[in-house]
C-alpha positions, 0 to 999 in steps of 0.5 A, spaced: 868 762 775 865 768 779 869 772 784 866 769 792 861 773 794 861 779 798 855 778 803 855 776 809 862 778 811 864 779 819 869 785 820 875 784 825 882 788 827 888 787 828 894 789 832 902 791 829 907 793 833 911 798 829 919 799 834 922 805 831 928 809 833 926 815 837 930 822 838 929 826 844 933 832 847 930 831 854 933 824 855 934 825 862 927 826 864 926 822 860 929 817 865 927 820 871 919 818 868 921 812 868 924 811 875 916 814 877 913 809 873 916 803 876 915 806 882 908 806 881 907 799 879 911 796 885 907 800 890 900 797 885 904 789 885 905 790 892 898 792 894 895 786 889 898 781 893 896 785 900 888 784 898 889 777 893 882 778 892 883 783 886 886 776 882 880 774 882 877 780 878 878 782 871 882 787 869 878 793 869 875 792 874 882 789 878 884 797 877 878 801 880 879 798 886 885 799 886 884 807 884 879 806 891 885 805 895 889 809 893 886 815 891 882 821 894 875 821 892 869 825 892 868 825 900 875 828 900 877 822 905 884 818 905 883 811 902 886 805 906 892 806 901 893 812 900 900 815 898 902 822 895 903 821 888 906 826 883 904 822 877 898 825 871 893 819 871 894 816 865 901 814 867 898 812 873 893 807 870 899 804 866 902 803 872 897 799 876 895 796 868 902 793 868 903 791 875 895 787 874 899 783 868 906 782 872 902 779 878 897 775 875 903 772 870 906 771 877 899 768 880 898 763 872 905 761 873 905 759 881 899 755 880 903 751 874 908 750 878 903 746 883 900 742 878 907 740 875 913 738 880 918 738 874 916 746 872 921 751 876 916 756 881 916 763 880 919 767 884 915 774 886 919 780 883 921 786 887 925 789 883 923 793 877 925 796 870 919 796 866 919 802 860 914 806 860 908 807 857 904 812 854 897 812 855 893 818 851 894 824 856 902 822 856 903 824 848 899 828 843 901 832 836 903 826 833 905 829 826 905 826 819 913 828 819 914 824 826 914 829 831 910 828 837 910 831 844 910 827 850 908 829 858 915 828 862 917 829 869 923 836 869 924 833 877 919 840 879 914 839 875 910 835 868 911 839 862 910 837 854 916 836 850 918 835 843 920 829 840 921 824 833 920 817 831 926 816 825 923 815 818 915 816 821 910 814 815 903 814 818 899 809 816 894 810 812 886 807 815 889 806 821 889 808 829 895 808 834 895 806 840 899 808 847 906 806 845 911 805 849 918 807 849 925 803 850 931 806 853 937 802 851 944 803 853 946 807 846 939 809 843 932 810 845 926 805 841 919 806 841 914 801 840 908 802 838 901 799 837 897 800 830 890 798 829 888 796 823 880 794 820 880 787 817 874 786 812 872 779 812 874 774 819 868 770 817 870 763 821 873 758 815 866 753 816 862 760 814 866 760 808 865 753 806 858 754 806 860 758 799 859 755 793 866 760 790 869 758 796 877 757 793 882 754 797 889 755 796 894 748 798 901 749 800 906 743 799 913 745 801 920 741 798 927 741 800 928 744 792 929 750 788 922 751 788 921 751 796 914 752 795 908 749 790 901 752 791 894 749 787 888 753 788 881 750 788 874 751 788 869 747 791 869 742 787 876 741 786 878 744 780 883 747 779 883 755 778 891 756 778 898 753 780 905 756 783 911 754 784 916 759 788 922 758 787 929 761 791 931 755 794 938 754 792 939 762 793 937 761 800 942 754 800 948 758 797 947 764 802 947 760 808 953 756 806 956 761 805 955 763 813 956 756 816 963 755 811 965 762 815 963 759 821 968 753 820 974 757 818 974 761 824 973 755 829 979 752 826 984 759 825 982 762 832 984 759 838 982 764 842 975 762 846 972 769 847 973 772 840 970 766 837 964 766 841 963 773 838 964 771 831 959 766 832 954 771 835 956 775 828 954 769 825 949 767 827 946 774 827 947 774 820 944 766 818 937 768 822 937 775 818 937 771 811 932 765 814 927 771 815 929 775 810 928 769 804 921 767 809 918 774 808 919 773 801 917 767 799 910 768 803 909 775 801 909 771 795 903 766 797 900 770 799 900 776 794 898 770 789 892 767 793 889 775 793 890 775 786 886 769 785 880 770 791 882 764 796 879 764 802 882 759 805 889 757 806 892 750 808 898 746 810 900 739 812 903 738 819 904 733 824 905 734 831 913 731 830 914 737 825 916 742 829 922 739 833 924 735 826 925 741 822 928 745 828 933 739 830 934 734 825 933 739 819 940 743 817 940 751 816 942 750 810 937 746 806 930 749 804 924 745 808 928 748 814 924 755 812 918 751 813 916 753 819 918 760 819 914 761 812 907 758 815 907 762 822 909 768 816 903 766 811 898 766 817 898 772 820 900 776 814 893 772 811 890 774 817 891 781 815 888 781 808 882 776 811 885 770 808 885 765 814 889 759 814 888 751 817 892 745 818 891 738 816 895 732 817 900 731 813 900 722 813 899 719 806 899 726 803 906 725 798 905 718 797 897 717 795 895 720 788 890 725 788 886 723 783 885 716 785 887 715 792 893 710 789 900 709 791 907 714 788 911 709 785 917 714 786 919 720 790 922 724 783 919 730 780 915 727 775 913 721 778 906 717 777 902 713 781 900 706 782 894 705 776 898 710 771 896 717 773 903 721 771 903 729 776 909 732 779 910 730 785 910 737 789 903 738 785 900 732 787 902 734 794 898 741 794 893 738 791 891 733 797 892 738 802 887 743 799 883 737 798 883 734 805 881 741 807 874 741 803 874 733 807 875 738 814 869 742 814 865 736 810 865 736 803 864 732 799 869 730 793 
């Protein structure tokens, strides 16, 4: 079959935020940067509710009124609001652009709270120790090695300092943004925004209109093989199958962790060591369930790239989230669910895969061949009218299937 199409694609962007230790010999003015920083965007809080009007406008619009309160212009007049302010530009209109959000969090939240007598009403902040961030004028000579220079407040005047990111490697084909830089108690984070370019976010009810269009179903099992993928065309044939495996390695690294975990409880009686180990633990549980998540979708998804899918689907029901979360144990495989598809998502979206979910009723139980019964739940099992399959791959199929059925598809 020949590849889909390259026509008519709509390109888009998209945003990954990179944290990377950060290395300053200037963290006392670093500091001090900060503490101007927060005093600004309470000064611009406190005015957003003085002239409650500026809810109502957009962003942009919100922070040159603002900028016109407080700030000389032409005229050479002092605005209403006019304070001395030692602060470039930029950090100033990171201020005003962070208190816009706080405020009208605060305003979104109140306003629920209104609507639901059960929903807790906000309180109004007054105090604040927001990180910094550095709009373009605040930072510059970002280099391949990391280094960059930032503008910081010495306590006399704003001068450019160096600085690093730990094991800095650019990405290629990509633009940043303004980061911004989280001072904890041992070390110092910067967090910064990547743009990217995603070549295709046609919209999926375009891409069905395709005759290549493939489609990738995902059936997930609490077995070895934690995920079945079957890839189709547009007629429902099938181009590809995989199984991914690691299940049993995932259940034999968890239970491990949860076997330590019951051994402390029973040989340490005292109270505050035990909540630290268990801190430890679960620490170390929530790093195995990302780290084998992060595999196996990579895998998915390096899958679909390599056979052309376009369309990526899964079964859900509006049940599956607190089963999986509550009922489901951390040491059995259908418990990665969750986190494998919120990871196949986004990481899909970035390579212009998009996903899409159908109902997950009747799609174990009937056969996708002839719409009859599943005699037995076991890997090999056979429906009702002697159509013989794996139970898993039956199940991928439906999935992928019931998504052409989504955009009107007739199979």
């Amino acid at each position: 079959m020949s590849e889909p199409t390259k026509n008519n694609k709509k390109s888009g962007t998209y945003t990954t935020t990179y944290k990377i230790r950060f290395y300053t010999n200037n963290l006392e003015y670093l500091k001090l940067t900060q503490q101007i920083y927060n005093e600004l965007i309470e000064i611009y809080y406190n005015l957003i509710f003085k002239y409650d009007e500026l809810l109502t406008l957009s962003n942009q619009k919100c922070m040159r009124e603002l900028e016109k309160l407080t700030i000389i212009g032409l005229t050479g007049e002092r605005p209403p609001e006019y304070f001395d302010q030692n602060a470039p530009t930029e950090l100033r209109r990171a201020a005003i652009n962070h208190a816009i959000g706080l405020a009208k969090s605060y305003t979104e939240l109140s306003k629920k709270a209104k609507e639901n007598p059960k929903q807790k009403k906000p309180n109004k902040a007054t105090t604040f120790n927001c990180s910094t961030t550095f709009y373009k004028g605040m930072y510059k000579n970002i280099e391949p090695n990391g280094t960059v220079e930032i503008k910081l407040y010495d306590g006399e005047k704003w001068r450019w300092y160096k600085a690093k990111f730990k094991n800095w490697n650019f990405p290629e084909n990509a633009q940043i943004q303004s980061p911004t830089i989280v001072i904890n108690k041992d070390y110092v984070m910067a967090h910064i925004p990547v743009k990217r370019k995603i070549d295709d976010i046609t919209p999926i009810k375009e891409r069905m209109k395709d005759e290549n269009v493939r489609v990738c179903g995902i059936a997930f099992s609490n077995t070895d093989k934690v995920a079945t993928c079957v890839v189709i065309d547009r007629q429902g044939k099938v181009i590809k199958t995989l199984f991914v495996s690691g299940g049993n390695e995932y259940k034999n690294q968890i239970t491990k962790i949860l076997n330590k975990q019951k051994r402390n409880i029973l040989n340490n009686k005292e109270i505050q060591q035990t909540n630290n180990n268990h801190k430890n633990y679960r620490k170390k549980t929530n790093q195995i369930i990302n780290y084998y998540s992060h595999v196996i979708s990579k895998k998915i998804i390096d899958f679909c790239i390599q056979n052309h899918v376009q369309v990526i689907s899964t079964a859900l029901s509006t049940k599956d989230k607190a089963y999986y979360y509550t009922k489901s144990k951390k040491n059995r495989p259908i418990y990665l669910r969750e986190n494998i598809t919120n990871y196949i998502n986004y990481k899909a979206f970035r390579k212009g895969i998009l996903s899409t979910i159908v109902p997950r009723k009747d799609k174990a139980s009937k056969c996708y061949k002839c719409g009859g019964e599943i005699q037995s739940r076991k890997l090999k099992t056979k429906c009702e009218n002697g159509h013989q399959m794996d139970y898993y791959f039956n199940y991928a199929m439906n999935v992928a299937l019931e998504s052409l059925r989504k955009y009107g598809i007739k199979i």
